[in-house]
N, C-alpha and C positions, 0 to 999 in steps of 0.2 A: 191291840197294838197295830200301828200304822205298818202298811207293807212299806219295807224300805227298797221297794224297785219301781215304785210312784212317781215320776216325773217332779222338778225342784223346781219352778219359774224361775228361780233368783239362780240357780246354780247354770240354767241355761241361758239367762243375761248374762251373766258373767262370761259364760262361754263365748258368746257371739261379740262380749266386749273386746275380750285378751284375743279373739280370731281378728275381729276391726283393728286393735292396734296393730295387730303384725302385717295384717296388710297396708296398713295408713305410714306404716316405718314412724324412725323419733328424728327429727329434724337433729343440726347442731346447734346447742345453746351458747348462747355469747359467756364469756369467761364469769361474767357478773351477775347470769341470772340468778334470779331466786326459786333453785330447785323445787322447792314445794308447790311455790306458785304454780310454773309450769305445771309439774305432775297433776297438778289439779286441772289446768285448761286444757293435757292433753287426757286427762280420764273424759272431763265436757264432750271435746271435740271426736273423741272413739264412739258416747252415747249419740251425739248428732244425725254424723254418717252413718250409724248403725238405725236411727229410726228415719231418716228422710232421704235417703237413697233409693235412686230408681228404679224399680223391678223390669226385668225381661219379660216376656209372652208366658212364663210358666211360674210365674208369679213371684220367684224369685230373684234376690244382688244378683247381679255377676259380679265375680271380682273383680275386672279390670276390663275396660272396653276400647277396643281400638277406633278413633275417630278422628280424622282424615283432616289435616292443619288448616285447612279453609274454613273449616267449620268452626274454628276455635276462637275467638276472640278472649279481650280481657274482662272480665267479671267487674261492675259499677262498683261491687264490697269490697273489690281485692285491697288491700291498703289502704283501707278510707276513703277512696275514692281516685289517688294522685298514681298518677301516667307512671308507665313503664321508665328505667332508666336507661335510655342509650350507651354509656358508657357500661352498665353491667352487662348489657344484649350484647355488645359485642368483643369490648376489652377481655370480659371474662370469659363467654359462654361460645359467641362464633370463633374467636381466639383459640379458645380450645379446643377445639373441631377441627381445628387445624393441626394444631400441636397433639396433639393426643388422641385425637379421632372419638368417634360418639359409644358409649360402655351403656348403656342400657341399665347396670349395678351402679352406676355411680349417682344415681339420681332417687329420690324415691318417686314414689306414685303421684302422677297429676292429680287437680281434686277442680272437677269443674261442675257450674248449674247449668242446667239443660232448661231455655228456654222457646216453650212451645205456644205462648200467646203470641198475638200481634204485637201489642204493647212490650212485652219484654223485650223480644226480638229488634223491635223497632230502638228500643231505650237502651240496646246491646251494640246496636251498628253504631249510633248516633255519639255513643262513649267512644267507641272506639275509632271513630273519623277523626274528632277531636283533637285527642291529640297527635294522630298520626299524619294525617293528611300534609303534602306539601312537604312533609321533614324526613329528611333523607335520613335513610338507616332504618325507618320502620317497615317493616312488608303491608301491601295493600290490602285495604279492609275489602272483601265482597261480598255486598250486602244480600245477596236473592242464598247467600249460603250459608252466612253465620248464623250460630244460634246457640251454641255454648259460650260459658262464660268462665275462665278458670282463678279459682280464685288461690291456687297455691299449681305451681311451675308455669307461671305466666312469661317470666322473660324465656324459659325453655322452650314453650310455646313456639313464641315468637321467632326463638333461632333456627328453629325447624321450620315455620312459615319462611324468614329469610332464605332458606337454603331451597326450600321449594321453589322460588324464584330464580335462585341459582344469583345472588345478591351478590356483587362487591362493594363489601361493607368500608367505610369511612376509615376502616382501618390497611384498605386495600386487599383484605381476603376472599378470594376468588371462591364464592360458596358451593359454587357449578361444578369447579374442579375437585374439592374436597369433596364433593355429594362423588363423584366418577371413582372417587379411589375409597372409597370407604361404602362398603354394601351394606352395613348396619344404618349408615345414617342414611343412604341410597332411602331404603326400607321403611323410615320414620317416615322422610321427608314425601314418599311416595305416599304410603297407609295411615300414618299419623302415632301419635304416643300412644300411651293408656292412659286411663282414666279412671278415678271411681266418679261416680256421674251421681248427682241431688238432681232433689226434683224442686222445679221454678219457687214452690211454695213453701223451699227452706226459710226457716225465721231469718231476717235481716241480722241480730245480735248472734246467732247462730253462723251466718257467711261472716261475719264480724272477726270470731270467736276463732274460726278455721283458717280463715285468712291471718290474724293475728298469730298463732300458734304455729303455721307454718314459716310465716317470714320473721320468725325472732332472732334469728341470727344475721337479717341483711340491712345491717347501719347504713351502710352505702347506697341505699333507697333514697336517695334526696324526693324531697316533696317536687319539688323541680329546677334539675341540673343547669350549672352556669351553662353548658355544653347547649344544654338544650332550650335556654333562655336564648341566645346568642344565634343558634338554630332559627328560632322563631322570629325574632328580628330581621337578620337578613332575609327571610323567606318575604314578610310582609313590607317590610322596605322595598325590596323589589316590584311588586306588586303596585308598591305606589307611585313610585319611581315612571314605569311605565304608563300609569296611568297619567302622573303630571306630566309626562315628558322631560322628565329627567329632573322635574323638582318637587320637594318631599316636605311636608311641614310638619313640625316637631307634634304639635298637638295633637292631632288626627293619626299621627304613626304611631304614638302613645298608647291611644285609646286602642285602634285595631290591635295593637298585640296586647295587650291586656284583654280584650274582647277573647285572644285567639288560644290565650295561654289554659291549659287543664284545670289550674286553681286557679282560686281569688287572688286577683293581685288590683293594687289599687295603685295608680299615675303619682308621682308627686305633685304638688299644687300648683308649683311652675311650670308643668307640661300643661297641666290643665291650662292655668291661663292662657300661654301660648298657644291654643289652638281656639278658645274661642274669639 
């Protein structure tokens, strides 16, 4: 007869699964989702983190790692690839920083990859200049420090990099002052969030999979915002503007901001011709 105090492999998977979910928390699903489905992509996304997360010095997770908002950029998986939303960074999230000040309960766990190659790092700074650079409302990238990449609390992220600047946001909120009356956000913006930290050589379908699963409830993700179209235009207008001294030709201002935009975008045929 088998001794029944033998260690279960499956019984202590399970374990380290149901210990993963509650630390990973369950996102809010949109009114329409298809519960099963989810339940299945967040059983997936509990096996992921629970096998490609990065161990400490003693060979085990930590549960949660505090890492310091310079360090943080956004993840190339996060959403497929398409830039942060201005209007959710700060209508909703610096907005609320104001209003409500920062709760630490009201968010769950960041989930960021931790990269340690050249190549990563370099393919980490170079996403996230992209679309930030030049467009007001983003906090600045610094490249000799980034090297995470988050692929779920990414505009959080960011509102805590903004407040670390101490940013008045587009909406005129003085993040400097908010950061002075609130010690909790004080804390973030100084130390940084938490984290469960992956390692660089999480499967791509797997950051896919995590990223998906966490942002299923933010419809208001545009691929990319009229705000931030309109953004990008007057930036590179300018641009040109001083370059001709004061004259701009439709063709060439086409191209540069479709060059400059985070996704594909393609000129209409009448831009084109007019430029060459």
């Amino acid at each position: 007869m088998a001794d029944s105090k033998l260690a279960n492999p499956n019984r202590d998977l399970d374990n380290h699964l149901v210990a993963m979910a509650k630390l990973m928390g369950k996102p809010q699903a949109p009114a329409n989702a298809n519960r099963e489905a989810l339940g299945k992509l967040g059983h997936e996304v509990a096996t992921f983190l629970q096998e490609w997360r990065e161990l400490s010095e003693d060979g085990e997770p930590p549960a949660l790692v505090r890492i310091p908002p310079d360090e943080v950029g956004v993840c190339p998986r996060n959403r497929g690839g398409a830039p942060p939303n201005l209007q959710v960074l700060h209508k909703r999230i610096t907005a609320s920083f104001e209003k409500h000040g920062y709760d630490p309960s009201r968010h769950l766990p960041c989930i960021v990859v931790h990269y340690k190659s050249e190549k990563g790092r370099k393919d980490l700074v170079s996403f996230n200049q992209k679309w930030s650079e030049g467009r007001v409302g983003f906090p600045k990238v610094n490249p000799k420090k980034m090297r995470y990449g988050t692929l779920a609390g990414s505009h959080l992220t960011l509102a805590v990099r903004c407040t670390l600047e101490r940013m008045v946001t587009p909406q005129k909120v003085d993040l400097g002052k908010v950061r002075d009356d609130d010690p909790k956000l004080a804390k973030v913006a100084d130390q940084g969030l938490e984290y469960i930290i992956l390692q660089e050589e999480t499967p791509l379908d797997a950051q896919d999979k995590i990223s998906s699963w966490r942002n299923q409830g933010q419809h208001s993700n545009l691929v990319f915002h009229e705000f931030e179209m309109t953004q990008a235009i007057l930036d590179v207008a300018k641009k040109h503007a001083l370059k001709g001294k004061g004259k701009v030709e439709v063709g060439p201002l086409a191209g540069a901001v479709m060059r400059s935009a985070p996704v594909t975008l393609t000129p209409h045929r009448s831009l084109i011709a007019r430029g060459s």
